[in-house]
C-alpha positions in Angstrom: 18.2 -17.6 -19.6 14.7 -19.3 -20.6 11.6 -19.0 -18.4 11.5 -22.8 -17.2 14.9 -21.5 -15.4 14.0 -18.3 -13.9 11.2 -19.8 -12.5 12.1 -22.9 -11.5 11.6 -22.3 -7.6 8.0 -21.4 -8.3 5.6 -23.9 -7.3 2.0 -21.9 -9.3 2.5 -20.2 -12.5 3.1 -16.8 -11.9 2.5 -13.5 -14.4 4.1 -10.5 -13.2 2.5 -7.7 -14.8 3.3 -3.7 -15.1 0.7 -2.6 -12.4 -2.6 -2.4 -11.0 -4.5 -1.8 -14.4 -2.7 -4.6 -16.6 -3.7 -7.1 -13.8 -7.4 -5.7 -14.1 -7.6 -6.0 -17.5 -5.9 -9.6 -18.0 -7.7 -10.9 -15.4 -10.8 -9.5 -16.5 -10.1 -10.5 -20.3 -10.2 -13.9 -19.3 -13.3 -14.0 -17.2 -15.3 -12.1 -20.1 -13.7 -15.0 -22.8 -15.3 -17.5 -19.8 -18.8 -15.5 -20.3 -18.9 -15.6 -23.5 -17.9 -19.0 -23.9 -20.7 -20.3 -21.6 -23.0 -18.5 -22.9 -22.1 -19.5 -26.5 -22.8 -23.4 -25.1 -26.1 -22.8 -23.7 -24.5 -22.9 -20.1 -24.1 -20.6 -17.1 -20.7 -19.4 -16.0 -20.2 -20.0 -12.4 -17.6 -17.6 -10.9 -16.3 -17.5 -7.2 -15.7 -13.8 -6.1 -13.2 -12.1 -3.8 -13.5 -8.8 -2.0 -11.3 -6.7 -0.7 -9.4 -3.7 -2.8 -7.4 -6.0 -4.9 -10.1 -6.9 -6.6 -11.9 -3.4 -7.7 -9.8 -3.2 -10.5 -11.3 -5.9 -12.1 -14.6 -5.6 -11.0 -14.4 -2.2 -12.8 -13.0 -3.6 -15.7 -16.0 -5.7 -16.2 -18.1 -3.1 -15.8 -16.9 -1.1 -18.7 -16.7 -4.1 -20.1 -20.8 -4.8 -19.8 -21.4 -0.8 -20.6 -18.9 -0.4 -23.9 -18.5 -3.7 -25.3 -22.0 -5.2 -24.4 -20.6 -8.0 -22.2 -24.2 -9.6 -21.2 -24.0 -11.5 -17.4 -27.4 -12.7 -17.6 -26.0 -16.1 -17.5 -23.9 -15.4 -14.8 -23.8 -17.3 -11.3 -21.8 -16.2 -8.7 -20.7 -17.5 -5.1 -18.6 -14.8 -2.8 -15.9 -16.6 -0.6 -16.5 -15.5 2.5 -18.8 -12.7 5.3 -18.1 -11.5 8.6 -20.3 -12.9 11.3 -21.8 -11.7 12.9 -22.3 -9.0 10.3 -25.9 -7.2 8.8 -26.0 -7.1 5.0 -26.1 -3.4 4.6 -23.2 -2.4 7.3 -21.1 0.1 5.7 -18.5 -3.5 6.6 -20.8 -6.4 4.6 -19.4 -7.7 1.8 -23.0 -7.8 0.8 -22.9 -4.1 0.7 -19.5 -3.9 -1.3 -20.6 -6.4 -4.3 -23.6 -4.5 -4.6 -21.4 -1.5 -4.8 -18.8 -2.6 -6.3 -20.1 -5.1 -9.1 -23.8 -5.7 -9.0 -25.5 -2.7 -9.2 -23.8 -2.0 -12.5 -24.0 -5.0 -14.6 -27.0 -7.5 -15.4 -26.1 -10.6 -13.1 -29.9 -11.6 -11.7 -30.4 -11.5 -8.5 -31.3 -15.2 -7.9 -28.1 -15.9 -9.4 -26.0 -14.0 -6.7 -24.9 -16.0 -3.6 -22.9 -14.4 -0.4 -22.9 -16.1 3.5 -24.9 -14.5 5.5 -23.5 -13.2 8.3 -27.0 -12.1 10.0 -28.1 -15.5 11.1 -28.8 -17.1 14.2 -26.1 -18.9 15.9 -27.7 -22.1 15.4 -28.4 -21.7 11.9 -25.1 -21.1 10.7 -23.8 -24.7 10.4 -26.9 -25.5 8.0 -26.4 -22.2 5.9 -22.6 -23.8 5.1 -24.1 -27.0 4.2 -26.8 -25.4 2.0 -24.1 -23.3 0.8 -21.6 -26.0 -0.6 -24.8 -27.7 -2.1 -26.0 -24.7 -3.8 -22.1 -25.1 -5.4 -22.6 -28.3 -6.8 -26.0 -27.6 -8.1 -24.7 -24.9 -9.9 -22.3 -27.2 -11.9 -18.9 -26.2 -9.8 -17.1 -22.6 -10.2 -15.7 -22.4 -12.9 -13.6 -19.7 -12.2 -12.6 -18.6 -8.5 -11.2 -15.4 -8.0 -8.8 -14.8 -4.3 -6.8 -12.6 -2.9 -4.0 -13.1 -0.2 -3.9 -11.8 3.2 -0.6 -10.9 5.6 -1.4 -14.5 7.4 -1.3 -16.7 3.6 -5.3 -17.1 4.1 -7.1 -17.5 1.5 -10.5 -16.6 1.5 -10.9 -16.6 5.5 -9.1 -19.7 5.6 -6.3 -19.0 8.5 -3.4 -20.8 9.5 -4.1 -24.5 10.1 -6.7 -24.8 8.0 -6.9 -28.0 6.6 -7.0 -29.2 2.8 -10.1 -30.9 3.1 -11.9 -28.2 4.7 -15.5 -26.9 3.6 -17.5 -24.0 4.0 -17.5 -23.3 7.3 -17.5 -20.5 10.5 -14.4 -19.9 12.1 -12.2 -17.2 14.3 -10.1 -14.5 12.5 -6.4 -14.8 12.9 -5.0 -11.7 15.0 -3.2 -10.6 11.8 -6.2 -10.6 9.8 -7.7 -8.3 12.1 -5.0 -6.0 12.5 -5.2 -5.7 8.8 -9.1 -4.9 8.9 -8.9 -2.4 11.7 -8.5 0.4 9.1 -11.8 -0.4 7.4 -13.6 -0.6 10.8 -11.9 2.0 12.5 -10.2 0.0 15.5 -9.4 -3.9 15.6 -11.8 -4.0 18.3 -14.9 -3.5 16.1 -13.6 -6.4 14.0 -15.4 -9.0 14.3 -14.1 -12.2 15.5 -15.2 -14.3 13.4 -16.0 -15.5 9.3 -18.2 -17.8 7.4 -16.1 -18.9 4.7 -15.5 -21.5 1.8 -13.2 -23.9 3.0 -10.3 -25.0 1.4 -11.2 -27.5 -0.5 -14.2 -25.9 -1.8 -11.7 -23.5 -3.3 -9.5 -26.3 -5.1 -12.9 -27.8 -6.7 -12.9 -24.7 -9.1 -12.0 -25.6 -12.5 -9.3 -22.8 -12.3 -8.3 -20.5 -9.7 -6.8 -16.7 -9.8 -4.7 -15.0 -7.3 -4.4 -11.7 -7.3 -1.8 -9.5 -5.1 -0.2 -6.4 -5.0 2.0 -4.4 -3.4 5.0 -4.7 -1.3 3.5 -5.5 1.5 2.4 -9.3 -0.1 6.0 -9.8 -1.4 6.5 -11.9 1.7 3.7 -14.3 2.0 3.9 -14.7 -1.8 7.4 -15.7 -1.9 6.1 -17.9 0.7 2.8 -18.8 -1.1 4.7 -19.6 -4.1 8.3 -21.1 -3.3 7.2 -22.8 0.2 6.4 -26.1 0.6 2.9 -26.7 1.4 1.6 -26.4 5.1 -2.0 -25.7 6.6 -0.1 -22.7 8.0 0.1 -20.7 4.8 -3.3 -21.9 3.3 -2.7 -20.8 0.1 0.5 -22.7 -0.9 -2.5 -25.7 -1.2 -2.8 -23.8 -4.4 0.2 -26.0 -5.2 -1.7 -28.6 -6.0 -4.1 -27.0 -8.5 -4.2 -28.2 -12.2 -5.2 -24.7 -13.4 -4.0 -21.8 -10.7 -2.0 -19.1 -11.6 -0.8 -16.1 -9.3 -1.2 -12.4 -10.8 1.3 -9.7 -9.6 2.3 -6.1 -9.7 6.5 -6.3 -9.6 6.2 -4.8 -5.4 4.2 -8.1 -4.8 6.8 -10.3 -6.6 10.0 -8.4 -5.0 10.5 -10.8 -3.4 10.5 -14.2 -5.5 13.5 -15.6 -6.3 13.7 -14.8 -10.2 13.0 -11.5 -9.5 15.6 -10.8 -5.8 18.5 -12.9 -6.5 18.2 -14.1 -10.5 21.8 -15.4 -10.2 20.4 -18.3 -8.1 18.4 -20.1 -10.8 20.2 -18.7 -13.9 22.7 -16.1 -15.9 21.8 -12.4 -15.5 22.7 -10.0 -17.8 24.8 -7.9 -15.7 23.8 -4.2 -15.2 25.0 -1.6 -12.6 21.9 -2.1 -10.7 22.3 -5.8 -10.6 26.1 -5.9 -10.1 25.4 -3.2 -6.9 22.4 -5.6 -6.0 24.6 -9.0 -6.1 28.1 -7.3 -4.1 25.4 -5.8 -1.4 23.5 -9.6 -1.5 26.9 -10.9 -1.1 28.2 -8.9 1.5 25.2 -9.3 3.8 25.2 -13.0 3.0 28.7 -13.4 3.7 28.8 -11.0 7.1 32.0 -9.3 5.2 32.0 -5.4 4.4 32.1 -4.8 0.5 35.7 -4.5 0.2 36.9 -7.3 2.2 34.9 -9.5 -0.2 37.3 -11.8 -1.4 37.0 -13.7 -5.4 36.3 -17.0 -3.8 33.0 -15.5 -2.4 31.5 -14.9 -5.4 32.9 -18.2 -7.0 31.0 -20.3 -3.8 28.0 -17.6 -3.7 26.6 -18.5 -7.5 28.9 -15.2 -8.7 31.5 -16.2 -10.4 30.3 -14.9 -13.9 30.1 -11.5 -12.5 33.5 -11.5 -10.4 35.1 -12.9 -14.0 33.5 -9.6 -15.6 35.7 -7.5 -13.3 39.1 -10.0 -13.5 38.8 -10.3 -9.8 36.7 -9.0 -6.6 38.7 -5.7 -5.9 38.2 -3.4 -9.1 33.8 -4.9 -8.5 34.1 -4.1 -4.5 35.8 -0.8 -5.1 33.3 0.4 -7.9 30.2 -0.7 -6.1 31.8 0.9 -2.4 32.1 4.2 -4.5 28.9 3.8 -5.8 27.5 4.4 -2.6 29.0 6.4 -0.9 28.3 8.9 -4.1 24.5 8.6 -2.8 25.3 10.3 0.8 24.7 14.2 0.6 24.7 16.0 3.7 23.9 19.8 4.5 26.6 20.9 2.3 25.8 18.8 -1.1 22.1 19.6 -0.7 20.7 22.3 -3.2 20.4 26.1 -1.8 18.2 29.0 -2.7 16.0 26.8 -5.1 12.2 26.6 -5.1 10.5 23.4 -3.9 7.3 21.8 -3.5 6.5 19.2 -1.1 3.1 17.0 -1.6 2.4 14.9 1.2 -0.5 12.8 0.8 -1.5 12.9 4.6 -0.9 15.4 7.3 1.7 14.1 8.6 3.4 12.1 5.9 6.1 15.1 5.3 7.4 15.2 8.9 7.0 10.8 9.0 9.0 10.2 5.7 11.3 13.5 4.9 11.4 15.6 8.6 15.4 15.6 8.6 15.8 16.5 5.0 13.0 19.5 5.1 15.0 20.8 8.0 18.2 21.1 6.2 16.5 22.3 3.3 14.9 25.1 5.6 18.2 25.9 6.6 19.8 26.1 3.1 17.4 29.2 2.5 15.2 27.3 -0.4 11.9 28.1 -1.2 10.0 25.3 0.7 6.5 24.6 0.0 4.3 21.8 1.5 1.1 20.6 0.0 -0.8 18.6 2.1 -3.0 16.5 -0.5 -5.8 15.2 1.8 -7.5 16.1 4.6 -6.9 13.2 6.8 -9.6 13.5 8.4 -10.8 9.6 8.8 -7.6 8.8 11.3 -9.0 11.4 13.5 -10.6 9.7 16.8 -13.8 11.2 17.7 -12.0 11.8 21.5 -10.2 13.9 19.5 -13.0 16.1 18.8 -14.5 15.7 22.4 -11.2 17.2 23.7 -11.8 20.3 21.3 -15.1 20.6 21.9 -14.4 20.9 26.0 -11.5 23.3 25.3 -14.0 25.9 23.5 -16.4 25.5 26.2 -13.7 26.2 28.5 -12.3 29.0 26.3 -15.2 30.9 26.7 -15.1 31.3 30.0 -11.5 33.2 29.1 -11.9 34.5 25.8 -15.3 36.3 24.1 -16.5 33.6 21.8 -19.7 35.1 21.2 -23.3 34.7 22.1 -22.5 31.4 25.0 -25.8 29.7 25.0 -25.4 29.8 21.0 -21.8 28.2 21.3 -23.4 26.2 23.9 -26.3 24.9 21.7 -23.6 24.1 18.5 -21.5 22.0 20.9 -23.9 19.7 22.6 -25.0 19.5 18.9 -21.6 18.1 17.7 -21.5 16.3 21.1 -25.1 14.8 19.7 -23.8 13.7 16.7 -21.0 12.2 18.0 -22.9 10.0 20.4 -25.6 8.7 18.0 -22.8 7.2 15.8 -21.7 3.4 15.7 -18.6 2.4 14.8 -17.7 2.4 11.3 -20.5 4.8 10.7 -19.6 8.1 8.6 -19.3 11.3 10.2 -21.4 14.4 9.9 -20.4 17.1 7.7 -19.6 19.0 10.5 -17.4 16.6 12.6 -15.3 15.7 9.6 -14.7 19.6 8.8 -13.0 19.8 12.9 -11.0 16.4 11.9 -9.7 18.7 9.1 -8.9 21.0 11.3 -7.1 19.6 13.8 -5.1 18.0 11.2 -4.3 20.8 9.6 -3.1 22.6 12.9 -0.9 19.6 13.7 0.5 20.3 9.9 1.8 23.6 10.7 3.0 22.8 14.2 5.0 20.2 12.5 6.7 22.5 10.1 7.2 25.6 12.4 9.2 23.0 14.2 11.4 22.3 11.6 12.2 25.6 10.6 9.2 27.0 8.2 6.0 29.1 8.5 3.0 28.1 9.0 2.2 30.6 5.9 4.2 27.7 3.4 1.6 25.1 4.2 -1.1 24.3 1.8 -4.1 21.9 2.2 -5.5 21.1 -1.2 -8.4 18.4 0.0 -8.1 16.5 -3.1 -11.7 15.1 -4.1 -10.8 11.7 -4.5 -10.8 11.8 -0.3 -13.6 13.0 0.7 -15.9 10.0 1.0 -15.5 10.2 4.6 -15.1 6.6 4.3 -11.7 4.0 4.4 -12.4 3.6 0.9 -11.5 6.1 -1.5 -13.3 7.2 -5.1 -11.3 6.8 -8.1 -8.9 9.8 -8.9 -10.6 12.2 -11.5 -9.5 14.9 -13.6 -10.6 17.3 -10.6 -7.7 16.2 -8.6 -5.7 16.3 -11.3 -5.9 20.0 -11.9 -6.0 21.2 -8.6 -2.4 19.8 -8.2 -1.5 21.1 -11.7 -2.8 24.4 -10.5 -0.4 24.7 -7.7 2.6 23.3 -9.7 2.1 26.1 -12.1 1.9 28.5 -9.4 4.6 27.4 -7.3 7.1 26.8 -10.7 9.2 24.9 -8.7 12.9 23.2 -10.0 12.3 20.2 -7.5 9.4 18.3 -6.0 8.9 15.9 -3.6 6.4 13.2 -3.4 5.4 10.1 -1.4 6.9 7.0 -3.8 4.8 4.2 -1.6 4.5 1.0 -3.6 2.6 -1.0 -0.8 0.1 2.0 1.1 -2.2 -0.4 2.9 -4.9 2.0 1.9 -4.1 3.3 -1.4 -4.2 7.1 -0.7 -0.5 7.2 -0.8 -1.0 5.6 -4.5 -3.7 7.8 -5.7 -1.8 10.8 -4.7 1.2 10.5 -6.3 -0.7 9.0 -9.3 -2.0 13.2 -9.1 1.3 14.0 -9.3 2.4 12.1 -12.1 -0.1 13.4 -14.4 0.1 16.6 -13.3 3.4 16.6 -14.1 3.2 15.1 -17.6 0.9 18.5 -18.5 3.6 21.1 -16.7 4.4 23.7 -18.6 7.7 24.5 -17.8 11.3 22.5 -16.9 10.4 19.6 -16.0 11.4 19.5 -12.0 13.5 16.8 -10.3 11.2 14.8 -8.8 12.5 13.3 -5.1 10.3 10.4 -4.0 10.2 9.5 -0.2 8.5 6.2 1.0 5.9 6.3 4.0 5.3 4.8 7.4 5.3 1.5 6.0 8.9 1.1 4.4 12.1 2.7 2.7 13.9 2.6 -0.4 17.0 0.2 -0.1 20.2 1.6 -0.2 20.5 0.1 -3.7 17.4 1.1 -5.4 18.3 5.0 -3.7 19.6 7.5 -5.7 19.9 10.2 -2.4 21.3 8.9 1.2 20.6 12.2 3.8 22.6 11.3 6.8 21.3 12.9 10.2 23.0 13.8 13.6 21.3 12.8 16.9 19.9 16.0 17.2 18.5 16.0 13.8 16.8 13.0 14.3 15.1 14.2 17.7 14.2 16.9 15.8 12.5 14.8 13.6 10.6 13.2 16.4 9.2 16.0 18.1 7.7 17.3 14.4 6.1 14.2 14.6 5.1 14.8 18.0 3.0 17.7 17.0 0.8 15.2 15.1 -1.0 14.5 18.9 -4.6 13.1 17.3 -1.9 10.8 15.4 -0.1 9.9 18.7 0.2 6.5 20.9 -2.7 5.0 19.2 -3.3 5.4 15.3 -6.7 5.0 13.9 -5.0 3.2 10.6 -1.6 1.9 11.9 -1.0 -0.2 8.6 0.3 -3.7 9.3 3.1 -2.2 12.3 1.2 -1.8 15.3 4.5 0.6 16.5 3.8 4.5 16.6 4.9 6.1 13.7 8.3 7.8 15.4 9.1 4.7 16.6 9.3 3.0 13.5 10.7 6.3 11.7 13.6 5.7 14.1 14.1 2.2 13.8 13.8 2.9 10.0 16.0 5.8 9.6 18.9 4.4 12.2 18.3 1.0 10.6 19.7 2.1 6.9 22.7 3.7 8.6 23.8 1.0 10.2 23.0 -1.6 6.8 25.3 0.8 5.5 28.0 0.7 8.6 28.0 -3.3 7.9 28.7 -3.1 4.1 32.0 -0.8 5.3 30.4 2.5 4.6 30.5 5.3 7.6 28.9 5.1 10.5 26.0 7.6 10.7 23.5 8.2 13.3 20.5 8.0 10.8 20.0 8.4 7.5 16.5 9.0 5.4 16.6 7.5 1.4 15.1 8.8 -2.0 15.3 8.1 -5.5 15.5 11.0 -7.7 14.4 11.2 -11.0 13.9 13.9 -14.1 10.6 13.3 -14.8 7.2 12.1 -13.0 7.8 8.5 -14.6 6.1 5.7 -12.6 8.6 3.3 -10.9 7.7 -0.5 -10.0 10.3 -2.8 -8.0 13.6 -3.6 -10.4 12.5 -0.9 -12.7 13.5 2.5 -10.7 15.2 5.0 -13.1 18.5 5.6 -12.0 19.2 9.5 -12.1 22.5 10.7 -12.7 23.5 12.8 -9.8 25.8 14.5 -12.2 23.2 15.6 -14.2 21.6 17.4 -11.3 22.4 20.9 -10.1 22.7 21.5 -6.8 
């Protein structure tokens, strides 16, 4: 099948590439051959710049770029798209703050040459600064280049739903997604601000050429959208339609969900593998409202299928392999391994109990070898109530218990208290107060297990570096947190580990952790283990792409809840709730009770609940279409 038929549907050239880094280092690529090219003609190079953690990739591409291969930015002029407002320039939230930060403090740009809204203006000055600012634009020459990312809402810049084409630089209010989806970085939507300066629209489509970036699953939808839709003011960035020179850069969990890349058979041949033949009958059966095996030939004939039924001679031999299939994936208590050592890593606190709770408790009760590794502290989702409470119940406590010298205890905690009450939101915590987050995190991580049938003793807290910023963003993953997870794999030796596999962690920590993993595992000395990936709060592997199904009873799936229960600082209202606003058992239950009944309408038993993994022999990456396929076979249990 060419490329002009596999992408047909899409509206903006899109290049799908491997992950994160490629992106970074195409995207990059090009802007250097823009810098040098400029430069070469006398000229400046005019580039419009995005923020956001899409983007760091890039930005650090460049800078290795300026510091190993001498790329010179001295006749660079840049233009942001957009600043919260009211916002100061060094909050820990300005975008002022994260270029410097993130791009200009490394590389040569002059500083007359870098422009960013200000968000710390007078009301009535703001609609002059816009005008200045588009003119500024055009004295420049026009971007040449304008770099974007995508938010839940199809904005574009801050450009929200029913922004118009012809729109300009301007101040607006923030779309109730787009704050939900910045509560993490402030620490509660209600320290958002309301509002943006922002290029407009039509600013945007004067660059010469434009770059979208996006990744991870959580995009897939509004760049299907973006992409295939028609174009409407309520998805801002499908305008990018209508560009001469945009094209779309994605990792494969942001393009799940294009056409070419869910259903291929809809725009062209496919070459026919397992996976796709499971992926088409399961398509088929939900499109059609049938379970698998009452699929009848003529469905696949009117259903764009016909090539595959014809493969098979007719629908029963396909329905009946791809029914079996399935149902080879369910393993209760009885098919799950016994006596075996294990390691779990769970990249938050909680994230074991969230993702796996039912299947640790049968492994508990199998008699293996169960240990849990919690990877960071946590310690940011950790309200500073939270601490307050603790503080009160020591004060309390020492009325009961001998906690020492009182006035002394007294003295620490209206320090603490102190601390707490000079802070403003966003701000990072003292040393001390992040060390009681830990703590109470760490509690709530052994409550958990002990509920589920494990000591407190088989909990480990390894406080990866990378983490401890104290802020929402993270540092880059070094060698550091590398060993100290290869340090613990050798020690534990285990046959099987466990890890979080989450392609679209609104923050990235779920990323960066099992990215420790992975390379921790590629310098194991022994057997390589099976490695089990679980997905996180956010979503779960489809009964295709999993290799595992655990089904669980009622009461295993309360059981489940009230581990996650124990997580209390994590209860009713979670600092970083990701882009569900539902507590985390909640959607664990909708989640878990939703893939056993998917499963109930494709024909397959009817379980209570059911948790999914995907199993493979090695720490291999995996990416959307490309998820190794273990052989269960293969696999002792």
């Amino acid at each position: 099948m060419s490329t002009a038929d596999l992408t047909r549907r899409e509206r903006i050239p899109v290049r799908v590439l491997d992950d994160h880094d490629s992106i970074a280092a195409e995207v990059a690529g090009r802007i250097a051959c823009l810098i040098r090219e400029r430069a070469a003609e006398g000229r400046s190079a005019v580039l419009g710049l995005a923020t956001g953690s899409t983007p760091v990739g890039v930005y650090r591409e460049l800078i290795r770029m300026h510091r190993d291969e001498d790329l010179d930015f001295a006749n660079v002029v840049t233009f942001n798209l957009d600043e919260y407002f009211p916002m100061r320039p060094g909050s820990l939230h300005s975008y002022h703050r994260y270029m410097r930060e993130h791009l200009f403090d490394h590389v040569n740009i002059p500083p007359a040459h870098r422009h960013i809204p200000r968000g710390d203006l007078d009301e009535t000055d703001v609609e002059a600064h816009c005008r200045d600012y588009e003119r500024r634009i055009r004295d420049a020459g026009g971007i040449d280049l304008q770099l974007l990312g995508i938010g839940r809402s199809g904005h574009i810049g801050f450009n929200e739903p029913g922004s118009g084409r012809e729109s300009r630089t301007r101040c607006l209010y923030l779309d109730t997604v787009t704050r939900g989806d910045a509560a993490a970085d402030f620490f509660g939507e209600e320290n958002v601000p309301a509002r943006a300066i922002t290029m407009g629209v039509a600013t945007i489509m004067d660059a010469r050429e434009v770059v979208l970036l996006a990744t991870g699953e959580h995009k897939a939808e509004i760049v299907e959208r973006a992409v295939e839709g028609a174009v409407h003011a309520d998805v801002a960035a499908t305008f990018l339609q209508q560009h001469p020179a945009a094209t779309v850069y994605l990792d494969p969990p942001a393009a799940a969900q294009l056409t070419r890349i869910r259903t291929p058979w809809l725009v062209g041949d496919v070459e026919w593998t397992p996976q796709w033949e499971n992926e088409a009958v399961i398509w088929l059966s939900r499109r059609t409202g049938k379970p698998i095996l009452h699929l009848a030939t003529d469905d696949y004939r009117e259903h764009h299928l016909g090539s595959l039924v014809s493969r098979h001679g007719s629908a029963e031999p396909l329905n009946g392999q791809v029914f079996n299939a399935l149902i080879a994936k369910i393993r209760g208590k009885s098919r799950l391994p016994r006596g075996r050592r294990m390691l779990v890593f769970s990249p938050h606190p909680d994230d074991d109990v969230i993702s796996m709770g039912g299947l640790l408790r049968k492994l508990a009760e199998n008699c293996n070898d169960v240990t849990v590794a919690y990877q960071t502290s946590g310690n940011i989702a950790v309200f500073d109530h939270e601490v307050r409470r603790y503080l009160d119940f020591m004060r309390r406590a020492a009325g009961v218990v001998d906690l020492g010298d009182r006035e002394a205890l007294e003295a620490v905690l209206r320090s603490v208290e102190g601390d707490l009450a000079r802070k403003e939101p966003g701000d990072v915590d003292p040393e001390v107060v992040q060390h009681l987050k830990r703590i109470i995190r760490e509690s709530e991580a052994c409550a958990g297990i002990e509920s589920l049938g494990l000591s407190a003793d088989r909990a480990r807290f390894l406080n990866l570096p990378f983490y401890q910023t104290g802020k929402v963003r993270k540092n880059p993953v070094t060698e550091a947190d590398v060993a100290i997870v290869h340090e613990l794999l050798e020690e534990v030796r285990p046959s099987m580990v466990f890890a979080a596999g989450d392609l679209s962690d609104p923050h990235g920590t779920h990323r960066m952790c099992l990215e420790t993993v992975e390379r921790a595992l590629e310098r194991y000395t022994g057997d390589p283990p099976w490695l089990w990936l679980y997905r996180g709060a956010w979503q779960e592997w489809s009964v295709n792409d999993a290799t595992v199904l655990v089904p669980l009873s009622e009461h295993e799936m309360r059981g489940k809840v009230q581990a996650i229960f124990k997580h209390e600082s994590q209860k009713d209202s979670a600092p970083f709730p990701g882009p569900d606003a539902r507590e985390f058992w909640q959607r664990v239950v909708d989640r878990n009770r939703g893939t056993a009944d998917f499963l109930a309408s494709l024909g397959l038993p009817a379980y209570r609940a059911m948790e999914a993994y995907v199993t493979l022999r090695e720490g291999r990456r995996v990416g959307a279409r490309e998820i190794p396929t273990a052989s269960l076979a293969e696999e002792p249990v």
